[in-house]
N, C-alpha and C positions, 0 to 999 in steps of 0.2 A: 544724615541722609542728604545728598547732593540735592538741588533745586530740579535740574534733573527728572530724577525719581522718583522726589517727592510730585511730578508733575504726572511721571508715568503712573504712578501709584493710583491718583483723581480718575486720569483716565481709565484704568485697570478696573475700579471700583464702578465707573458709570458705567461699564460696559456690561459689568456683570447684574448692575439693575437697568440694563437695558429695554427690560420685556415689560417695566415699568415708567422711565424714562421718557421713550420713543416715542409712544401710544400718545402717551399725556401732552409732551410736544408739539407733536402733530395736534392732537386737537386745540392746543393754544393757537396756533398758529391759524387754522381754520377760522377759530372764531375771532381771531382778531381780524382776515381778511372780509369776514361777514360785520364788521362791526366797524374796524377802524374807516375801512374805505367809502361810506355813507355819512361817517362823522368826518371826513377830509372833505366830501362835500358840499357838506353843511356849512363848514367855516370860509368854504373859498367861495361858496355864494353869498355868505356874508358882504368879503371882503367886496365880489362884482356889487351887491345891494349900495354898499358906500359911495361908487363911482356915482358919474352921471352917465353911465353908458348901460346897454344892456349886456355888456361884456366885455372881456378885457383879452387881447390881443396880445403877442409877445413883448413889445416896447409900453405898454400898457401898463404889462403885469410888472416890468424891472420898475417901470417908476413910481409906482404902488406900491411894491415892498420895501421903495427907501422912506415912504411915507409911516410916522407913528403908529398912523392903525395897520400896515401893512408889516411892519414889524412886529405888532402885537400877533397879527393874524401868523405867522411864520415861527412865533413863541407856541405858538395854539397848536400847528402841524407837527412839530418836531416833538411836543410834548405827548400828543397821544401816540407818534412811534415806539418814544424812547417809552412808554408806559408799557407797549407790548412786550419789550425786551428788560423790564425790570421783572413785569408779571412774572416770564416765565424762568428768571433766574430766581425769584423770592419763591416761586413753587417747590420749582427743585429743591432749596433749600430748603424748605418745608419740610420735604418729603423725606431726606436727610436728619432732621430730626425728629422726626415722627418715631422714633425706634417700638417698632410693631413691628407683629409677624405679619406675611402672608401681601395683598396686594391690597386689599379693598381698605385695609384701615388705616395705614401711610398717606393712603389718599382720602379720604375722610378729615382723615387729622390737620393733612398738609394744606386744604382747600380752608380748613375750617379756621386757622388761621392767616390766611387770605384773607379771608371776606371779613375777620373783624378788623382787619386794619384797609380797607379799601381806599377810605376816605383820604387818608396818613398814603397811601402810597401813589397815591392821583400827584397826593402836592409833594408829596417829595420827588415825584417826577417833573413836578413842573419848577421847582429850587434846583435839582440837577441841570435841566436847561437852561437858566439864567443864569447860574455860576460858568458852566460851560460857555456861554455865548459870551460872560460879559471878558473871558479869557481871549475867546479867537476875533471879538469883534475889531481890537485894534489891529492885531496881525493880517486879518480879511482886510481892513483899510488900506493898510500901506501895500498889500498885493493890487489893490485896485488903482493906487497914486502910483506904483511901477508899471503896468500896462499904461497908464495915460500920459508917462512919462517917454516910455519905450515903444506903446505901439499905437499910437496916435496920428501920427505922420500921413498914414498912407490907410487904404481900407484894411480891416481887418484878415481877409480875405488871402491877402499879400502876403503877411506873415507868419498864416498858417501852412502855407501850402510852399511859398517860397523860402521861408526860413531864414533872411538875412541876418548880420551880425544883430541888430538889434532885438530879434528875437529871443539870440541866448543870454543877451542882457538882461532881458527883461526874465529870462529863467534864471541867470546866475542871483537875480535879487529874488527873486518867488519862492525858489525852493527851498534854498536856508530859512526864509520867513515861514515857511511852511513846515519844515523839521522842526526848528524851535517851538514854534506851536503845537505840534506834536507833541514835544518831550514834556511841553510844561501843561498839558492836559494830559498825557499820559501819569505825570509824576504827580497832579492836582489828584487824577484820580484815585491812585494808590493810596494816597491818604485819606481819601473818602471812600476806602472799599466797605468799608465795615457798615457804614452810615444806614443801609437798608436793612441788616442786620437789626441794629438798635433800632429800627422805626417797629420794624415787623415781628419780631421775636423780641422787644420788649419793652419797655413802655414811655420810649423816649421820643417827644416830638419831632417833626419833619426837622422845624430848625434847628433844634439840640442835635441832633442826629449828627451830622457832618463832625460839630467839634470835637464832641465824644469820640468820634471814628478816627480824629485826626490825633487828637492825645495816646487812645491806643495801638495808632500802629508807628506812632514816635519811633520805634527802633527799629519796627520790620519795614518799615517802608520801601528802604532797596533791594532787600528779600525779596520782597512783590512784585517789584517792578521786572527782575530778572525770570521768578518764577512766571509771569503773564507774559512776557516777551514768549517764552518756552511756549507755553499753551498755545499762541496763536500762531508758532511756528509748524507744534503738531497738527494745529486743525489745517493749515493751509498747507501742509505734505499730502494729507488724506486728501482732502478736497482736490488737490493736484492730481494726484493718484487716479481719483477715481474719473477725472473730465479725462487725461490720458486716455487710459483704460479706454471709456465709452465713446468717448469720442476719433476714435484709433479704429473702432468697432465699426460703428457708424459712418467713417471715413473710406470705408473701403466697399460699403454699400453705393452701386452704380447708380447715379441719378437724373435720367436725362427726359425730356419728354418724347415718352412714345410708350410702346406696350408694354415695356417692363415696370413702369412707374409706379402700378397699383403694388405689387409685391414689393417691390423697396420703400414703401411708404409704411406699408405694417411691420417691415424690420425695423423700420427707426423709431417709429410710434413705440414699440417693445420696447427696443434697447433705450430709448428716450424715458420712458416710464420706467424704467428698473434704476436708471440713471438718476431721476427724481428723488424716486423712495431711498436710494441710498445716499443721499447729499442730506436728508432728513434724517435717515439715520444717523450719519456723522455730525449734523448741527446739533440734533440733541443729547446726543453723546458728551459733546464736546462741552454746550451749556449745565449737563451734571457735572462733568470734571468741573468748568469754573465754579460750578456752586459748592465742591466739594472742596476744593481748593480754599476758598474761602471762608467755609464752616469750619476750616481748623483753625484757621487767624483766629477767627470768634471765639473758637472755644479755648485758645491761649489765653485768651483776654478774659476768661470767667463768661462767657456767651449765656452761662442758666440752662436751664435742666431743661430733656426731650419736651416736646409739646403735648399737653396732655390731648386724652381722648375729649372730643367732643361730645356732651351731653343730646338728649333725644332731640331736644331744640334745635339747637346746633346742625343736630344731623338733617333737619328736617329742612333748615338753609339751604343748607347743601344741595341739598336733592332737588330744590327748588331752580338752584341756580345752573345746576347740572342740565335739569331740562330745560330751563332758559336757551341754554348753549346748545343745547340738542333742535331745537328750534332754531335759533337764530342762523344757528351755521347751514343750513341746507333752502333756507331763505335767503341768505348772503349769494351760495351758490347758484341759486336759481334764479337770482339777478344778474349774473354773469352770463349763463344762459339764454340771456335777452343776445347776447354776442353773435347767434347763432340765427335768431330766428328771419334774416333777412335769405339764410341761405335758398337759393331759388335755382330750376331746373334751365333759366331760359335766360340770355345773358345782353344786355343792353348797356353799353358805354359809347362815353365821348372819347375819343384818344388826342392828349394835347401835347403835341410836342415841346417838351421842355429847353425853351432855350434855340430851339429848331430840335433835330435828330443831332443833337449835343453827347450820345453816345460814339456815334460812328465822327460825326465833323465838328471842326473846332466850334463851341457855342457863339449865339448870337453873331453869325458870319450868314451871309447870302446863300454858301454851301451847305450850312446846315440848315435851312430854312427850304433850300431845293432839297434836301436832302430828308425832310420831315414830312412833303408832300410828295415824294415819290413812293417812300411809306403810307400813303395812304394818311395820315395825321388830318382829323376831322379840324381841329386846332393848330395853328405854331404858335407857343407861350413866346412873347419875348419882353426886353425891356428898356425901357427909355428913357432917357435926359435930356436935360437942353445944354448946348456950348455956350461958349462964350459971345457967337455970333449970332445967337439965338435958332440956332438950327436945332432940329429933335432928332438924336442919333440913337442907335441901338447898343447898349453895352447895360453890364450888368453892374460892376463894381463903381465907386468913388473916383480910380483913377485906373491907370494901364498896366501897373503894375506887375500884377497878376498872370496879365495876357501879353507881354510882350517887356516886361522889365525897363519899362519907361514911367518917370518922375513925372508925368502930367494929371492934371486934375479936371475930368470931363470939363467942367468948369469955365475953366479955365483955358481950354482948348479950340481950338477952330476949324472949322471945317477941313479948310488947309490943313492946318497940323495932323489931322489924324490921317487924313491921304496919304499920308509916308509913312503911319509906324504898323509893321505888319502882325495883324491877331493872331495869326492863324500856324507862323511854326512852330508854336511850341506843342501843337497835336502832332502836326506835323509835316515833315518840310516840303512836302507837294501841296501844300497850305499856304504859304508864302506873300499869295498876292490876295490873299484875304485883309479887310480893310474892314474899318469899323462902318458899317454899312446907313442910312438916312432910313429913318421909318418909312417914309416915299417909297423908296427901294424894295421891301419885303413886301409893304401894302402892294405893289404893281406885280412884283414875283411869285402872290400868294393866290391873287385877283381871281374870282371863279374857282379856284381850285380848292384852295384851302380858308376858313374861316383864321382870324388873327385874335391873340389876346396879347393884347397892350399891360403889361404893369408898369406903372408908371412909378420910378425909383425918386426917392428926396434923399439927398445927402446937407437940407439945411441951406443950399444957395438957388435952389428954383426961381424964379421971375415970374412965370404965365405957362408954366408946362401942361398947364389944361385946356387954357385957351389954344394954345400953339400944336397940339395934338389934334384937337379937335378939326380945325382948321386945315390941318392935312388929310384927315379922312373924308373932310367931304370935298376938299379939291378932289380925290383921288376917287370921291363919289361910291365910299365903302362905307355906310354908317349902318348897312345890313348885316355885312360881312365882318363886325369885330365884337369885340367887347374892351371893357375897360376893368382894372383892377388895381390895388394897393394895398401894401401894409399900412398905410395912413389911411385912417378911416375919418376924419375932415376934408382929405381929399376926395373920397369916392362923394360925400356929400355939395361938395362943390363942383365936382363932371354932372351931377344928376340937378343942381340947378342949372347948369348952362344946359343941359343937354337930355331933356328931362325921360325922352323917349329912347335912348342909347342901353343897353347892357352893359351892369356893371356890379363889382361884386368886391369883396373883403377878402385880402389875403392872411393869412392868420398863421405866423409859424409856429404857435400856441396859442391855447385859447381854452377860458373855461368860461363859464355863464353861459345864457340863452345865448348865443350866435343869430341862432332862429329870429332874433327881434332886431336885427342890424337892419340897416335899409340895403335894397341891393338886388338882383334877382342870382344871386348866386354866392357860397361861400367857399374858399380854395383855403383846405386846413393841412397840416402835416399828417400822412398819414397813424402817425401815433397817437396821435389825437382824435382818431375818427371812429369814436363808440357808435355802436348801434343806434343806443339813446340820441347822440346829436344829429346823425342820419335821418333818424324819423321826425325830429323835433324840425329839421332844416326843410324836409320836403314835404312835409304838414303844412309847415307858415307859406308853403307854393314855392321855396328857392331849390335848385339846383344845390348839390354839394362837390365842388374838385377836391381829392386829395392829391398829394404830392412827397419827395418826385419819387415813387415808383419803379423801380428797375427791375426787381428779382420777381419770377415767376410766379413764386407762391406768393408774393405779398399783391402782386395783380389780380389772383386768383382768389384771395383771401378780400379782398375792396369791392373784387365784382361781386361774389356771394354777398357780400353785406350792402350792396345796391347802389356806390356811390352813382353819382352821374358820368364821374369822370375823372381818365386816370392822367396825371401831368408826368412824364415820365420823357427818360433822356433815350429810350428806347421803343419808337410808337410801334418797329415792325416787329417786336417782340410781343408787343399787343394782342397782335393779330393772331402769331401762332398760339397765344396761350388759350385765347378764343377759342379757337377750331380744336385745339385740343381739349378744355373744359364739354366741345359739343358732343363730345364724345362719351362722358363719364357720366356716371347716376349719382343723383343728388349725396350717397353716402359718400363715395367716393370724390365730390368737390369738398364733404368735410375732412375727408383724410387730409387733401391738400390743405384747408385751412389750419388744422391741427401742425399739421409740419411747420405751417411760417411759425403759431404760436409760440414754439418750441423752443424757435428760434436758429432753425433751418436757413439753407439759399441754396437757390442752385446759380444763380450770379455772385461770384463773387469778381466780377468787375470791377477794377479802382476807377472811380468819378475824380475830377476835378474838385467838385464839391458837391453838396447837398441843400447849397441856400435854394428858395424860392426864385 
C-alpha cells in the first residue's frame, strides 16, 4: 500500500467514526478554552508578580522572557498548549483501541485510560517542550544575530515596509535557518512518534518513553515522515476548501453602512457559524486520522492488547470528571461573556487622531494635523523627538527613511536639514512641500480647537526631551490643552515629577498585569489587548482607557459597546459616521456588529502605512 493510501485509509476510518470523533473533539477543545485560558493567566501574573512593576508593557515583556524566570515562565505556557494537543490525540487513540461496540463504551474505556496516566502525560508534555526548545533555541538565535546584523541600521519600520536589499539578506539567512529547523524537528519528531503511545498504553515512563519510541521506529522513520507530510497536506486542501467555499459565500454579501446592514450581518453570522463547526469537523477528523495513522506504527511494534473495560471504580472516575468538564466548560464560557457586558444603548467617545487624519494625509505632517481637526478629532495623537540642535520635532520613526528614503538619524539632524527633505510625497505628490513640522507648529495649529496628545518617542540618544517639551507647552500657554504619553513608563514618571498637575498616561502595545495600578490618569493599549476585564479594572482605579489604532468599522463599533474612552485611530471622520449610525440600531443589533469583528470581519480593508502606536 502506497503512503498515499495508507493516509487516505486513516482519514477514510476517522471519518466514518466521525459521529464519535467530532462530539468528543469539540468538547476537548471547550474545556481546554475554559481551563487553559485562566491557567495562561495565572502564570503570566506570576511572571508580572517577579517584576518590580505592577505590569509589564511590550518592551517590558521582550526583556522578561530573555530573563531565566521568564524563560521558565514561556516553558510553563507552551507546555499547557502542547498538553491540550497531546490530550486530544492520546484520546483518540484511546478510543482506537478501546475495540467495543456501540458509542458509550470506547468512550468509557478511552477516558478511563486517560485519567490513569494524567500524571505521565502532564510531564511528558512538558519533556516534549524542552526537547523541542532545546532544538530550535539555537536556530531562534542565530535568526535573531541576522536581523541585528541586517536590520539594525535604520528603524525597523523602514525594512518592513520599504524592503531594501538588506531586507532579503536578512531573509536569504532566516529562512534556510528556519527550514532546517524545520526538518530536524520535524525528523526529531518522527522518532518520538510513538513515545505517547508507551507513556499511555503502557507502562513505560515519560523518560523511557522517547528511547523506546526512537529504537522502534529505527526503520520507519522515513515512512513517517513522508506519511505526515501527506496528512497535513490533506488537512490543509480541506481547510483550503472550505475558507474558499465560505468565504466566496460571504464575499459576495453587500456590506456597507446603511439600511441593508442588519440583513447581511445575519447572512455572515450563518454562513460564519456553519463555517466554524466545519473547520471543527475537519480538525477532528483529521486528529483521528493522525491518531489512527499512528496506532498502526504501534501496533507493528507489538503496541499490546485493546484496552480493557474499566471496573465500576473506574467508571465512577469517569463520571466524576465528566461532570467536572460539564462544569468547568460553561464557566469557562461564561467568563468570556464578561466580553459583552459593557455593551450599552448610549455611545460616549474621545476620537484621537492618529498621527493627525494619517488616513487621508501624509502622517505627522501640518496637513494631517489640519486635516484631523476639520474631522472634528477631539485629540491629534502625534509624536516627538529632539534634534541634534535640541529642537522638539514631530516624527514618528528613529530616522526618514521610511518617509522620504533619506539616511538621517532624527538625532542627528537639524533643524535645517529637515527643512529640505520632503515627508509628504510618498502619500502623495500634492504633498510635496510637507516638512517635518516643530511641536510649536501643531500646538499653535490645534490652539482652541483641538486638544493634542504628545507621545514622546526614545530611540536611546534623548538629552532633556521632557524638560524641552514641557517648556514649549507652556510658552505656547497649552498645559490645559494636552496630554502627555509613552511606551517608557520611567518616562511618564518623570513628566509627573516635573509637572505634577499635567495629564499623562502609558502607552502599552502589549500589556498584561494590573495596568490599572500604573501611575497616570490614562492608559492607551492595542486594541487586542482591551478585555473587558481591563476596561473595568482601568476605570474603577479612576483612569481613562485609549485603544488603538482603530480603522475598521466593526472594531470602532466593537470598543464603543465595550466602553473604551477613546478610539486613536487614522480615520477620526469615520468615527463619526460609525456614531450616528450605531444611534440608529438596538442594543441586539450593536451585538450583531460586535459578533462580526469577532469573526473576524472588516468592512475597511484599507492598506495603512503601519499599525505602530
Amino acid at each position: 500500500m502506497t503512503h498515499f493510501n495508507l493516509v487516505k485509509d486513516c482519514y477514510s476510518s476517522a471519518w466514518h467514526r466521525r459521529h464519535l470523533i467530532v462530539p468528543v473533539y469539540i468538547a476537548l477543545r471547550l474545556a481546554a478554552y475554559a481551563v487553559i485560558v485562566p491557567l495562561l493567566g495565572v502564570m503570566i501574573n506570576l511572571g508580572v508578580s517577579l517584576s518590580d512593576q505592577s505590569a509589564l508593557t511590550d518592551q517590558d515583556i521582550a526583556r522578561f522572557l530573555l530573563t531565566p524566570t521568564g524563560f521558565v515562565v514561556c516553558i510553563g505556557l507552551v507546555s499547557i498548549l502542547l498538553l491540550n494537543e497531546v490530550l486530544s490525540l492520546a484520546v483518540m487513540t484511546a478510543f482506537l483501541r478501546a475495540e467495543n461496540a456501540g458509542v458509550a463504551q470506547p468512550v468509557r474505556t478511552g477516558l478511563a485510560a486517560i485519567l490513569r496516566k494524567s500524571k505521565s502525560l502532564i510531564l511528558f508534555s512538558v519533556l516534549l517542550v524542552l526537547r523541542v526548545t532545546f532544538i530550535a533555541v539555537p536556530f531562534l538565535l542565530a535568526c535573531l544575530l541576522a536581523v541585528g546584523v541586517f536590520l539594525s541600521e535604520f528603524d525597523i519600520n523602514y525594512y518592513l515596509s520599504a524592503r531594501p536589499p538588506e531586507f532579503y539578506k536578512a531573509a536569504a539567512v532566516i529562512i534556510p535557518l528556519l527550514l532546517i529547523m524545520g526538518w530536524l524537528l520535524l525528523s526529531q519528531l518522527s522518532v518520538w512518534a510513538l513515545s505517547l503511545h508507551f507513556v499511555v498504553f503502557g507502562e513505560t515512563s515519560p523518560r523511557g518513553a522517547f528511547g523506546i519510541s526512537a529504537r522502534s521506529m529505527a526503520g520507519d522513520r522515513t515512512k513517517l515522515i513522508g506519511q505526515i507530510a501527506i496528512w497535513v497536506l490533506l488537512r490543509a486542501i480541506a481547510m483550503g476548501v472550505l475558507a474558499l467555499i465560505f468565504g466566496l459565500a460571504i464575499g459576495v454579501i453587500p456590506i456597507r453602512l446603511g439600511a441593508g446592514l442588519r440583513t447581511a450581518l445575519v447572512l455572515i453570522l450563518v454562513l460564519a457559524g456553519l463555517w466554524m463547526l466545519m473547520r471543527l469537523v475537519v480538525a477532528g477528523v483529521s486528529v483521528g486520522a493522525l491518531a489512527k495513522l499512528l496506532n498502526r506504527h504501534f501496533d507493528k511494534v507489538g503496541g499490546g492488547a485493546s484496552l480493557p473495560v474499566p471496573d465500576t471504580q473506574k467508571t465512577s472516575a469517569i463520571k466524576k470528571a465528566v461532570l467536572a468538564i460539564i462544569v468547568l466548560v460553561p464557566l469557562g464560557l461564561i467568563s468570556g461573556a464578561f466580553l459583552l457586558d459593557r455593551v450599552t444603548t448610549t455611545d460616549s467617545i474621545e476620537i484621537i487622531a492618529h498621527r493627525g487624519a494619517a488616513g487621508s494625509r501624509p502622517e505627522n505632517t501640518l496637513a494631517s494635523v489640519q486635516k484631523g481637526i476639520e474631522d472634528r478629532a477631539d485629540w491629534i495623537e502625534i509624536d516627538v523627538q529632539e534634534t541634534a540642535d535640541g529642537e522638539i520635532v514631530v516624527v514618528h520613526d528613529s530616522d526618514l527613511m521610511k518617509l522620504a528614503g533619506v539616511n538621517l538619524k532624527i538625532w542627528d539632524s537639524t533643524l535645517e536639514d529637515l527643512e529640505e527633505i520632503d515627508i509628504g510625497s510618498w502619500f502623495d505628490p500634492a504633498y510635496d512641500d510637507q516638512r517635518t513640522p516643530l511641536l510649536r507648529d501643531v500646538l499653535e495649529l490645534a490652539k482652541g480647537k483641538s486638544k493634542v496628545l504628545i507621545e514622546l518617542k526614545y530611540y536611546g540618544h534623548d538629552i532633556a526631551l521632557e524638560e524641552r517639551v514641557a517648556r514649549v507647552v507652556e510658552d505656547m500657554e497649552m498645559q490645559d490643552q494636552i496630554a502627555i504619553m509613552s511606551l517608557k513608563y520611567p518616562a511618564i514618571q518623570k513628566m509627573q515629577e516635573l509637572r505634577p498637575t499635567w495629564r499623562t498616561g502609558v502607552l502599552a502595545a502589549s500589556s498584561v498585569g494590573n495596568t490599572a495600578k500604573l501611575d497616570g490618569d490614562f492608559i492607551a493599549i492595542s486594541q487586542g489587548f482591551a478585555s473587558s476585564s481591563l476596561i473595568r479594572a482601568t476605570q474603577s482605579a479612576g483612569k481613562d482607557i485609549y485603544v488603538w489604532t482603530v480603522n475598521d468599522p466593526l472594531d470602532m463599533s466593537k470598543m464603543i459597546s465595550k466602553g473604551v474612552n477613546g478610539l486613536i485611530t487614522d480615520e477620526p471622520a469615520l468615527v463619526h459616521q460609525v456614531l450616528a449610525f450605531r444611534a440608529g440600531l438596538s442594543t441586539p443589533e450593536r451585538l450583531l456588529l460586535w459578533l462580526s469583528e469577532a469573526l473576524g470581519l472588516e468592512f475597511n480593508t484599507k492598506a495603512y502605512r503601519d499599525d505602530q502606536p
